[in-house]
Every structure is written in structure tokens, then in C-alpha cells.
VMD Tcl script that draws the C-alpha trace (Angstrom):
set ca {
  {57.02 30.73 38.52}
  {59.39 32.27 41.25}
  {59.60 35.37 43.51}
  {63.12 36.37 42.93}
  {65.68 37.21 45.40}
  {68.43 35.20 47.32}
  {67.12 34.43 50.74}
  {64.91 31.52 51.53}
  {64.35 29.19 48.89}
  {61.19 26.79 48.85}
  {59.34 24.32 46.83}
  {55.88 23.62 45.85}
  {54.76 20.51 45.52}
  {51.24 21.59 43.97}
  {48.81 18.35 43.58}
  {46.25 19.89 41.99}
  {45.43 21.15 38.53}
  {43.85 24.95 38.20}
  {40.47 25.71 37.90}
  {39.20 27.60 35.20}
  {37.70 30.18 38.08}
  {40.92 29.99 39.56}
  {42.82 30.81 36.58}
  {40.76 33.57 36.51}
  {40.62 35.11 39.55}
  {43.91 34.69 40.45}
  {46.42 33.38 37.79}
  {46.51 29.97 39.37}
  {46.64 28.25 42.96}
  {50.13 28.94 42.77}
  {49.23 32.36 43.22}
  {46.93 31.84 45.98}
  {49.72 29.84 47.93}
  {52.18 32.83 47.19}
  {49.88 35.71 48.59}
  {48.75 33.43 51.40}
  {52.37 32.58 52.79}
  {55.59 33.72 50.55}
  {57.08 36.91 51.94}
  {59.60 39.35 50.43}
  {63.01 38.42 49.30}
  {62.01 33.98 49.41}
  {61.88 32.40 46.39}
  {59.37 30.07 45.01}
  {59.68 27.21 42.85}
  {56.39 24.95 41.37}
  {56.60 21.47 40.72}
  {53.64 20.58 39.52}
  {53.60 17.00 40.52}
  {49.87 16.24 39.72}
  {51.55 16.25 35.69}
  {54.34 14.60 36.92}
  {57.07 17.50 37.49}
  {59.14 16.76 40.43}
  {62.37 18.59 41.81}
  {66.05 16.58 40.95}
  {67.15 14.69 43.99}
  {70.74 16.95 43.82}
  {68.63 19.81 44.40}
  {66.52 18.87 47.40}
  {69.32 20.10 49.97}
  {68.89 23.55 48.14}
  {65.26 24.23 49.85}
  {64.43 25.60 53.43}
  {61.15 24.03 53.03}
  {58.43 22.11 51.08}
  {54.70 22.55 50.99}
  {52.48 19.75 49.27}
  {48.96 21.09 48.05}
  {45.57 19.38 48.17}
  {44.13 17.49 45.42}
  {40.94 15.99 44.34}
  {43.01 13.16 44.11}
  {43.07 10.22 47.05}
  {46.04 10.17 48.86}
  {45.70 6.33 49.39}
  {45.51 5.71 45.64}
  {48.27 4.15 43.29}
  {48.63 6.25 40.16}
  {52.36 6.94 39.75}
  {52.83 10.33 40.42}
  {51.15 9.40 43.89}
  {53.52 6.88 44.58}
  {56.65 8.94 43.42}
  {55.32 11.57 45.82}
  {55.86 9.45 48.17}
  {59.06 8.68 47.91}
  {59.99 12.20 47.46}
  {58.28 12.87 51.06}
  {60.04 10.27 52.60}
  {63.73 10.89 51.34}
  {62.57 14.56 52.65}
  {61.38 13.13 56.10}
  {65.38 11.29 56.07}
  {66.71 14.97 55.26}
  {64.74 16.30 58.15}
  {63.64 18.71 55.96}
  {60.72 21.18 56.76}
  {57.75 19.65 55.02}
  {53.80 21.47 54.96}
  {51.08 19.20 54.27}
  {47.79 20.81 52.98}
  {44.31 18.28 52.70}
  {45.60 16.20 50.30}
  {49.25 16.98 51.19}
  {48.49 16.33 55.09}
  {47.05 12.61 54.43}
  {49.91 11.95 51.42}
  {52.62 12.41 54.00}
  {50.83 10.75 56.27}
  {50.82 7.69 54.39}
  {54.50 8.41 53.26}
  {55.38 8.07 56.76}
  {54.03 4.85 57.83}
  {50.24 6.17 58.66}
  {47.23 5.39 57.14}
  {44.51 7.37 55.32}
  {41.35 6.86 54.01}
  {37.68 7.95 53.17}
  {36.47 9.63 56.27}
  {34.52 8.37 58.84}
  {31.44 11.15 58.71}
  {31.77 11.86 54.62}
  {32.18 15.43 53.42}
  {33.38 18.16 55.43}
  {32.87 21.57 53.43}
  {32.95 25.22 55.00}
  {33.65 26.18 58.21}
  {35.04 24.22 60.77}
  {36.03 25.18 64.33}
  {39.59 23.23 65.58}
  {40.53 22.58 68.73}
  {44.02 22.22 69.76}
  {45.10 19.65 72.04}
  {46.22 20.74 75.27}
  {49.62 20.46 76.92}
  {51.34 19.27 73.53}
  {55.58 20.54 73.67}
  {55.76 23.43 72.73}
  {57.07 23.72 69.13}
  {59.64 26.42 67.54}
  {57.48 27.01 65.02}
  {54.49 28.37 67.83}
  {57.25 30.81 69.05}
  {56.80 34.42 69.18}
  {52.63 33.94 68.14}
  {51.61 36.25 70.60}
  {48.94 33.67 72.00}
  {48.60 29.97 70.92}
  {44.64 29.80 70.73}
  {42.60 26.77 71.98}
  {40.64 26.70 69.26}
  {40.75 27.83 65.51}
  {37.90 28.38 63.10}
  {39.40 27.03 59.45}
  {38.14 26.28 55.87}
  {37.27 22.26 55.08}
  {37.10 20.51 51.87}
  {37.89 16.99 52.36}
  {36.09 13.64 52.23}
  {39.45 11.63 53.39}
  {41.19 11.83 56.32}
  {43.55 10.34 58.28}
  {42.78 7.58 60.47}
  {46.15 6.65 61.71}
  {49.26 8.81 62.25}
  {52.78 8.08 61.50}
  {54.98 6.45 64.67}
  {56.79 9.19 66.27}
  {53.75 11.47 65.40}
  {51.77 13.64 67.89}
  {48.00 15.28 67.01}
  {47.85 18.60 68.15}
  {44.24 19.75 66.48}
  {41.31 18.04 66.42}
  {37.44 18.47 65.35}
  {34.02 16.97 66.18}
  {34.46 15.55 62.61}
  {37.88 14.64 62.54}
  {40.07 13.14 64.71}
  {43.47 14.39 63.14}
  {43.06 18.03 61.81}
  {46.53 18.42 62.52}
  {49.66 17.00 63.72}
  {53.43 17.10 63.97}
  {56.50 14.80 63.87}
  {59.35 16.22 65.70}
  {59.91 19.96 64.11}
  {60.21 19.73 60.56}
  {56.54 17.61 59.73}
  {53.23 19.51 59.96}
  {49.75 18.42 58.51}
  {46.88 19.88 58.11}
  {43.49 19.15 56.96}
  {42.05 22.53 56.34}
  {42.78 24.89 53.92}
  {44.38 28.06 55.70}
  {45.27 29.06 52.16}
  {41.84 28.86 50.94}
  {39.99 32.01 50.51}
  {35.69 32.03 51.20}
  {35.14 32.68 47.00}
  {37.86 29.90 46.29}
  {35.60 27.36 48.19}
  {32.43 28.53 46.97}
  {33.44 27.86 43.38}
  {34.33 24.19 44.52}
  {31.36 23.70 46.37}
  {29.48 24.74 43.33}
  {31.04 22.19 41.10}
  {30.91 19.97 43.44}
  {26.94 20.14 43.53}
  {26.28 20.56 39.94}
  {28.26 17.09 39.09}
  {26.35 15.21 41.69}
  {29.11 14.76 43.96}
  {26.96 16.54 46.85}
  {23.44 17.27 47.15}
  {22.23 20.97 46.57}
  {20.67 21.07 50.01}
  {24.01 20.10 51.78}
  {25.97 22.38 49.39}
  {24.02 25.55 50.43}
  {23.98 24.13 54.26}
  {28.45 24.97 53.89}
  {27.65 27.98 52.63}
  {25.37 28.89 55.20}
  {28.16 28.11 57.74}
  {29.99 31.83 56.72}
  {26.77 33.63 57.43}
  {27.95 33.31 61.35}
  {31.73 33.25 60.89}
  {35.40 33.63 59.42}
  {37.98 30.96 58.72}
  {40.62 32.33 61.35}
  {43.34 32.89 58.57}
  {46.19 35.28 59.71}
  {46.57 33.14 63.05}
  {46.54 29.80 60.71}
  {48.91 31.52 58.07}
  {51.12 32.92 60.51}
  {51.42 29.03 62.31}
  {52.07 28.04 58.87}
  {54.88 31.12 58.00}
  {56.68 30.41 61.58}
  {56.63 26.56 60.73}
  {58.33 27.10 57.07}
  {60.82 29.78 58.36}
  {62.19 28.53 61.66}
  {65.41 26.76 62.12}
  {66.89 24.58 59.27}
}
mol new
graphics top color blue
foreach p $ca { graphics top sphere $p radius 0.5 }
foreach p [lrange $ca 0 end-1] q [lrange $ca 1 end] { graphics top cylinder $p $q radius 0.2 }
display resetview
């Protein structure tokens, strides 16, 4: 459940319960967060909150960082685990600790933090989805040393909330034609994001498969996400590496 070594320590918060295809193909999405953004020598710790398994308070001050998964689960619902999440994110926020929101993750903390989420505006966004950044926005430590911040990012989707109002003190620096708040930042130690930089093209076409044969989308609009690969790839090292410089800066 850990990479061992005794450099930079961090948490997962994961939200989310394991596929069987996922189980399969790669031992878990614990595993999938691991080869998409641990690195040598860091260790790893799961919490899997979704069961209710949270880190001890005493130990927060332990871990350089914390990254919250997504979940089929709403982030504006009440079920306990939800709202103990919550709490966790906002005694984390008061720590000024380095927090990583993912889907789910990015609207939970958002709602933590004073925002507010819910079902989104234009329904389901699956497959590929071009973000733009927002121009001028400070420049953050964590967008140091990328060798070129890009206007725009192609990323994996697979959301039908969003966020529809960000925390005070909060600035959007991505946006879509779908969404108005694919990501955003609070000072330098908050990031959310609505994509799924960790997400790999098979990962999503498993979900988007299950997701048409319980009804929950139409086959036609299933096979339209898919269809969205045929001209393009998510942008992944340049979201990863955001993502890497974010958890490993400062702190």
C-alpha cells in the first residue's frame, strides 16, 4: 500500500471503489495514481475514504501532500464519509497543506471551502476535452521550470457535476466550452481539477461501457466519446508533470 523510502511522504485520499477491470488490469486505481504521479524514493499511503478509512489527525503534519480521487459519488451529497471528508479538507486548507483535487476530489474541496457544486449545466462530459487556460493568471511555483505553460490542454472527462461556484480567495485558471471551472487554485497549496490526467484511454473506455450498458448514457452518445480519440490524445505528461510540480514544490 506504500512505495518505501524516506523522502516525501503523501496521502491518498481515494473516493472510489475498484473496478473489477481495474483490478485487473492494474491491481487497483491506487496503482494507476502511483504510475501516473509517485516518483522514486516518496512514499504512498491509501486511505480509502469511500469505506470510511481516514488518516489520524496527529499524523496529518507528517504529509507533503494530499490527493483526493474521483468518485461516482456526488460531491454535494450527505452520506458521512462525504461530510467527514470535508472536514478533513478543511483542517488541511487551515494547515496550508498541499491538497490535489481530481473530478470528484476537485468539486469535494470545492464545497469544503465555501464553493458550491452541483449537476452540471450541459450533462455528461465523457472523452476528450480540449482546456484552455486563462490568460495572465500569477504565475504559480508549481508552473516553474515546465518548459512552456501551454494555452490550451487536451485532457480526459468523466463528470456530470461540476462546479458552479469557487471558493473566496479562489482564482480559475482552466476553462472549457463545457465547463466553466476545469481548474483552479487558492493561493499555492489548493489545485482542482476536473479531468482525469491520471486516467488512461482503456481506463475510460471500460467506464463508458458500463456506463451505457446500465442506462446511465445512451449507446449513441457513448460511442460519440469514443469517437473523440480517433482525432486526438489526452495531453498527459504536460498535465502529470503540472500535477508532480504542484505536489512537490515548497512545503
Amino acid at each position: 500500500m506504500m512505495i518505501t523510502g524516506d523522502q516525501k511522504r503523501y496521502c491518498m485520499l481515494m473516493a472510489v471503489r475498484d473496478s473489477d477491470y481495474v483490478k485487473k488490469a492494474y491491481g487497483g486505481y491506487f496503482n494507476v495514481f502511483l504510475k501516473a504521479f509517485a516518483e522514486e524514493g516518496e512514499q504512498w499511503d491509501l486511505f480509502r475514504v469511500v469505506d470510511g478509512e481516514f488518516p489520524a489527525m496527529d499524523d496529518l503534519h507528517k504529509y507533503h501532500g494530499f490527493v483526493i480521487s474521483g468518485s461516482p459519488s456526488d460531491a454535494y451529497g450527505n452520506e458521512l464519509w462525504i461530510m467527514k471528508l470535508g472536514y478533513l479538507l478543511q483542517t488541511l486548507d487551515a494547515m496550508e497543506k498541499k491538497v490535489l483535487g481530481i473530478c470528484f476530489g476537485h468539486q469535494v474541496l470545492c464545497r469544503a471551502l465555501g464553493g458550491k457544486v452541483g449537476k452540471a449545466y450541459c450533462g455528461w462530459d465523457l472523452g476528450l476535452r480540449k482546456i484552455r487556460m486563462v490568460e495572465d493568471f500569477p504565475l504559480r511555483s508549481f508552473l516553474v521550470g515546465l518548459e512552456e505553460i501551454p494555452s490550451s490542454l487536451t485532457i480526459i472527462e468523466c463528470h456530470q457535476d461540476e462546479v458552479w461556484e469557487v471558493p473566496f480567495g479562489a482564482e480559475v485558471i482552466a476553462f472549457s466550452e463545457r465547463t466553466a471551472v476545469e481548474m483552479y487554485v487558492i493561493g499555492d497549496h489548493i489545485l482542482g481539477i476536473q479531468g482525469h490526467p491520471e486516467y488512461t484511454k482503456d481506463i475510460l473506455y471500460n467506464i463508458i461501457d458500463r456506463l451505457a450498458n446500465d442506462s446511465s448514457i445512451e449507446r449513441e452518445f457513448a460511442e460519440a466519446a469514443k469517437s473523440r480519440f480517433e482525432i486526438g490524445e489526452p495531453d498527459r505528461k504536460s498535465l502529470v508533470k503540472i500535477c508532480k510540480n504542484f505536489l512537490s514544490r515548497g512545503r
